[in-house]
Every structure is written in C-alpha cells, then in structure tokens.
C-alpha positions in Angstrom: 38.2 -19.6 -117.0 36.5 -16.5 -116.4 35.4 -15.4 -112.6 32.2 -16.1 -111.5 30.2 -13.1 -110.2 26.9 -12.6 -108.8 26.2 -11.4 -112.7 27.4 -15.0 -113.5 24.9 -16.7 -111.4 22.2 -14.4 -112.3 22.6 -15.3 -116.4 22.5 -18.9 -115.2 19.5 -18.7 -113.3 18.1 -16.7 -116.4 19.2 -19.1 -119.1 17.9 -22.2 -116.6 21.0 -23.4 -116.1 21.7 -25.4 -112.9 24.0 -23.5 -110.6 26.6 -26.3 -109.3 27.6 -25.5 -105.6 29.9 -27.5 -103.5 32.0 -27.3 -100.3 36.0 -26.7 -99.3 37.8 -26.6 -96.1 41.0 -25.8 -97.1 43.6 -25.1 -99.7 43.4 -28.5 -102.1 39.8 -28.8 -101.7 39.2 -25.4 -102.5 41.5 -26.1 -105.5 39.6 -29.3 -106.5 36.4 -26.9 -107.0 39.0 -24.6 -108.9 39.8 -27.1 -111.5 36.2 -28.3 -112.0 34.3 -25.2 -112.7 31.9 -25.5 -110.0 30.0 -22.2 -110.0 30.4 -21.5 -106.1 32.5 -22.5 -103.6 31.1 -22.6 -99.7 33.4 -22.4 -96.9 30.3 -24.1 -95.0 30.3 -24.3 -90.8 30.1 -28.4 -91.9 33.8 -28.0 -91.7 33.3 -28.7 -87.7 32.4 -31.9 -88.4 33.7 -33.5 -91.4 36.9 -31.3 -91.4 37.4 -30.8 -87.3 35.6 -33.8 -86.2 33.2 -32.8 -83.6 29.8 -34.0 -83.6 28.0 -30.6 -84.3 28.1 -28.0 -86.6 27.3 -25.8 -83.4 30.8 -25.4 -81.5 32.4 -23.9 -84.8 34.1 -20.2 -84.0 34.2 -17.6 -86.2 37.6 -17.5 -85.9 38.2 -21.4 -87.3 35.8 -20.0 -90.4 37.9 -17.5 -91.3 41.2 -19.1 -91.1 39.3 -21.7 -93.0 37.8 -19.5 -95.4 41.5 -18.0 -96.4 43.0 -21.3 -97.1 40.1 -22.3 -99.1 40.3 -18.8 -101.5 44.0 -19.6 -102.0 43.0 -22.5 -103.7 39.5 -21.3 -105.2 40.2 -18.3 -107.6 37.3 -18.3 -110.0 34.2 -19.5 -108.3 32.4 -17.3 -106.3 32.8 -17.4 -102.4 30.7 -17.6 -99.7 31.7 -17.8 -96.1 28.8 -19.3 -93.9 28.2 -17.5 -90.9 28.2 -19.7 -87.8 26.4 -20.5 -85.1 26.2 -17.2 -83.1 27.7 -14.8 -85.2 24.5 -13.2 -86.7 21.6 -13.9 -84.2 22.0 -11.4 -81.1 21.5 -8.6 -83.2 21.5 -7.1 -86.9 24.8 -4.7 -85.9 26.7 -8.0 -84.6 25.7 -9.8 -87.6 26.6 -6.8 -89.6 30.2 -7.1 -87.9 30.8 -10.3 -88.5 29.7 -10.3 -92.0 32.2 -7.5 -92.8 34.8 -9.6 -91.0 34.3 -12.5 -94.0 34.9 -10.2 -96.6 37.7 -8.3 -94.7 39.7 -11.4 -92.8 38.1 -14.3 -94.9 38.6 -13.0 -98.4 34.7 -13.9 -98.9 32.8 -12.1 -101.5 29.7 -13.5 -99.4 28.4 -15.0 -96.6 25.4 -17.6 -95.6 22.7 -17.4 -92.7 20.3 -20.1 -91.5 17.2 -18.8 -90.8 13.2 -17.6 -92.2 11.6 -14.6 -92.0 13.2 -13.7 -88.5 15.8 -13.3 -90.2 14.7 -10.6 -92.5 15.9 -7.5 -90.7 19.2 -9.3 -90.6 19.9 -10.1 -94.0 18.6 -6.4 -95.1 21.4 -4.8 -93.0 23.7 -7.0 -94.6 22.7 -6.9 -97.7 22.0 -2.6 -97.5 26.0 -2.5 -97.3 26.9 -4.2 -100.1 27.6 -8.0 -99.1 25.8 -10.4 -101.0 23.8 -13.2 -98.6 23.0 -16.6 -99.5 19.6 -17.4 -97.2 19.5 -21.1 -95.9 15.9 -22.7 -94.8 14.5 -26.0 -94.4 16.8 -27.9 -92.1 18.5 -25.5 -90.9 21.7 -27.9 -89.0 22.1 -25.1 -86.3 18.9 -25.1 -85.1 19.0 -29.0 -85.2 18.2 -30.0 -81.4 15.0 -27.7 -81.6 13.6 -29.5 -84.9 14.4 -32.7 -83.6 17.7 -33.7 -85.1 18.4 -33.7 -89.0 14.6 -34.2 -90.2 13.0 -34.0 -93.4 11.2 -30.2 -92.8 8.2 -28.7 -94.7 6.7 -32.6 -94.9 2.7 -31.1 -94.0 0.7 -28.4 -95.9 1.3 -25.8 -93.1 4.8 -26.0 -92.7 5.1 -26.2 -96.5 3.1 -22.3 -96.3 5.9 -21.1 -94.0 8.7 -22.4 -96.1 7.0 -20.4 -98.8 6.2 -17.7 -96.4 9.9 -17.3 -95.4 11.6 -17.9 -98.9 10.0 -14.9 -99.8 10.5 -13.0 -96.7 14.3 -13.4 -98.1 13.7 -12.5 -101.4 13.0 -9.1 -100.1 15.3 -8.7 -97.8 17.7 -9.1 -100.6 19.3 -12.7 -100.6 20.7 -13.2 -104.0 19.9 -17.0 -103.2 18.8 -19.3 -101.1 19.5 -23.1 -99.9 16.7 -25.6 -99.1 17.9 -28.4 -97.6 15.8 -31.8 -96.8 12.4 -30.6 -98.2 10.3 -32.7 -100.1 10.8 -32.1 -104.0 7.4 -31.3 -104.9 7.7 -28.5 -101.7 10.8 -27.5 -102.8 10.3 -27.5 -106.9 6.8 -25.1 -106.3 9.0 -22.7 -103.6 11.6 -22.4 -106.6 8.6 -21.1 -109.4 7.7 -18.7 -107.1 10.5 -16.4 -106.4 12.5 -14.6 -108.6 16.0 -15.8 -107.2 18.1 -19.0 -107.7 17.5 -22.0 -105.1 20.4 -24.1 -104.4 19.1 -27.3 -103.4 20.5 -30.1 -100.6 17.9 -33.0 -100.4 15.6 -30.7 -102.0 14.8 -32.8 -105.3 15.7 -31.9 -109.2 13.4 -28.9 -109.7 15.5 -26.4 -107.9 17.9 -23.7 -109.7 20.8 -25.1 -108.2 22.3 -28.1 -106.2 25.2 -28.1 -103.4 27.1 -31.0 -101.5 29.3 -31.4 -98.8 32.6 -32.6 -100.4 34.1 -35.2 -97.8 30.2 -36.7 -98.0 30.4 -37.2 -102.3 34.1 -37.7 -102.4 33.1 -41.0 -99.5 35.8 -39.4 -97.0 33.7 -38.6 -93.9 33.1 -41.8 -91.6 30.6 -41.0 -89.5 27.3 -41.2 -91.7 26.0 -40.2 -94.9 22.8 -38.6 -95.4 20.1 -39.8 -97.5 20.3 -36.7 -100.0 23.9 -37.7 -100.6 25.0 -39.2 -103.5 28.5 -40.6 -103.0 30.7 -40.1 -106.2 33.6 -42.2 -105.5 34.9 -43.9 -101.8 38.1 -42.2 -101.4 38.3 -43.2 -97.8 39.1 -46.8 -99.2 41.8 -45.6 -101.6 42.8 -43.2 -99.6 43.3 -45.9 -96.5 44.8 -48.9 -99.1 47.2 -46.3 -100.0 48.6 -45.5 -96.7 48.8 -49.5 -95.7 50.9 -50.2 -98.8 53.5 -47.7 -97.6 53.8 -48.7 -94.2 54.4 -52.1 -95.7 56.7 -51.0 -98.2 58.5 -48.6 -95.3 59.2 -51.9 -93.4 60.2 -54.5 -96.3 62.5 -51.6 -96.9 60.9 -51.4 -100.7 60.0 -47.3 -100.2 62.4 -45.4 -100.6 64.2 -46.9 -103.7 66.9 -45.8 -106.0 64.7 -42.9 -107.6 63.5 -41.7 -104.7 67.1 -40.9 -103.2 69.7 -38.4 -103.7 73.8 -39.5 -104.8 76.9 -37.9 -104.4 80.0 -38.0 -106.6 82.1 -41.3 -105.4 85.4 -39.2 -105.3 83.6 -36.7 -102.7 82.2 -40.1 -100.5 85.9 -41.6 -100.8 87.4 -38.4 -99.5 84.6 -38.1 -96.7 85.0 -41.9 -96.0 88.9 -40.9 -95.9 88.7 -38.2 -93.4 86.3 -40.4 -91.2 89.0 -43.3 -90.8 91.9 -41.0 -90.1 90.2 -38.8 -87.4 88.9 -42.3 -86.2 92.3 -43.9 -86.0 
C-alpha cells in the first residue's frame, strides 16, 4: 500500500473519513500496524508502562523513545510516524524542545512528534512546527501532567473547563499542529471542539464525533495486566492465549512431547556409525 503522508491524512479529514491511529513499541507491533493499514503509527511515552512496566508514563527518557521509536519504523513502513515527546523534553524551553524534536526525526526515524499541552504550549509547537516537523497537539488528559489533575480523570466535565479545551484547541490550530488528541473528554465536548477547527482530532475516550480515534495496543489486544481504562475497548484477550500457550510447552518440554521428530535435525546413519566407531576405539 501506498505511504501515508501528512497529504494522506489531510484527504481523509476532507473526505470525512476517520483517521485510525494506534500504538507500537517495537519491531512486531510496529509490524502488526504495517499489515493492517492503520493510518498512523504512535511510538507513544505509554511504552513506560505497558512496554517497560513502571507505574508512570513520567520516568520515560528520551533516550528509551528513540531506541523505541527505531525498532518500531523497522516494522512500520507505510503509516505515518509520530514519536511522542516525553516527559521533559519540550517544557524548559522552545530551543530544548526544538532539539529534541530534531533528535526524533534525526535518531528516531520519526516524520513527527507529539506534545501534551494547551495554549502554553503555543510558542513551542510554532518553533517546531516553523522548521518543518509536523506536531501532533495532545489535550484533555494529558497523562504527564496526571498528579496535578488528580490522577487519570475525565477533563473538560464543566462549562468553563469545556471553554478552555476549546480555547487551547485552537491556540494549536495556530501554532500549526497538523492534529490534535483529546483524550477523556466528554463526547458532546469533544464532538463541538472537532466542528470548530479546521484540523483532524484523534480521539481517546473522546466519543464518536471526532476525526479520528487512537488506542494503546497492549490495552485492545488485552496484553497489559495492570488496568484497563474505561475508553478502552478490548479486541481480543491475548494475555490468556498468549499465557495457555506458554503452559502447554512447559508441559510438553517435561513429558518430553516438544521437540518431536519434525522439530529435529538427522544425520546420515553411515556418518553416526563412523562417529560411534571412533568414540569406542579412543574409549577402549
């Protein structure tokens, strides 16, 4: 299939066509998005958690994104990439940001990245954007600024903060995003933001009426144990296969069933009588 470019996603958006987004962490997941024609593929900082374990998206390095990110565009040829900046890379200044951003591109093979973050984040995204890197925005819940809204609430849930979700959306919009994520907003909130701006919205808990829609993989494929969040709708639960699998060939590796005949290798009988030969008279 054909590569997705920003063009792509544009014509989709146009044509009100649902952009499908979803997440990869490395090499086969990022070749699981390859084979499905999902639209774009997000290297997203979630990888600390479902993918490294740790109990925040917060502690993630820029240098486990990008070593991330390259495995994943190994796998993911056609969709369109985006890195997601983490926790802070991008929030001491516009020319750090502007660095790091470059260093997704550069090191990550990105063709863009993602930033959490409302109209504070305007000045950012413009730098970033003024260069020639594309930015996804991100607002609503915003996971890296989790501990200062309270944990992973539902946002924009009152008339006023449902004005500054607006108020910020289109703060990106002119700072250049070429999209933006809203995640747990309410999908009345969420479908009005989306008629107003001229730019896709990829939504995550965010109802039907956005432009778009993105997962985290291990949460729809039912392979991360810790929780799954309300917005998440679980496709299959892999962990169970996954888990039945492994069981069946420990037993089979201790019944001595695994390997069997086809799983081995031979050799010629008159090359094992020779060896077998050559054994018993250096043995004698």
């Amino acid at each position: 299939s054909k590569k997705v470019t920003i063009t792509t996603l544009q014509s989709l958006y146009k044509n009100n066509e649902p952009i499908t987004v979803l997440t990869a962490h490395d090499y086969p997941s990022g070749l699981f998005i390859e084979k499905t024609g999902i639209e774009i593929c997000l290297v997203g900082d979630s990888l600390g958690m479902v993918a490294l374990g740790r109990k925040s998206v917060n502690q993630t390095t820029i240098e486990e994104m990008l070593h991330h990110c390259r495995a994943v565009s190994r796998g993911a040829k056609t969709p369109f990439l985006v890195g997601d900046m983490p926790f802070g890379s991008y929030e001491t200044s516009p020319k750090d940001a502007l660095r790091n951003a470059i260093r997704f591109i550069k090191e990550g093979n990105m063709e863009a990245i993602k930033l959490e973050g409302g109209s504070e984040m305007a000045k950012t995204i413009q730098q970033i954007t003024s260069i020639g890197i594309p930015v996804l925005g991100h607002i609503g819940l915003t996971p890296q600024r989790q501990s200062s809204l309270g944990g992973f609430r539902v946002q924009g849930k009152t008339a006023k903060q449902a004005l500054k979700l607006l108020d910020d959306a289109k703060a990106l919009q002119r700072s250049g995003c070429f999209a933006i994520v809203l995640e747990a907003i309410p999908a009345p909130v969420a479908t009005y933001v989306t008629k107003k701006l001229q730019i896709p919205t990829i939504g995550i808990g965010a109802g039907s009426g956005t432009s778009g829609q993105v997962l985290v993989q291990q949460d729809m494929l039912g392979i991360y144990d810790r929780f799954v969040p309300k917005f998440c709708k679980q496709y299959v639960k892999l962990d169970q296969t996954i888990v039945k699998a492994i069981e069946t060939y420990r037993e089979e590796v201790k019944s001595r069933a695994f390997p069997a005949e086809e799983h081995s290798y031979a050799i010629n009988d008159d090359e094992l009588k020779t060896f077998y030969d050559i054994m018993k008279t250096e043995e004698e």
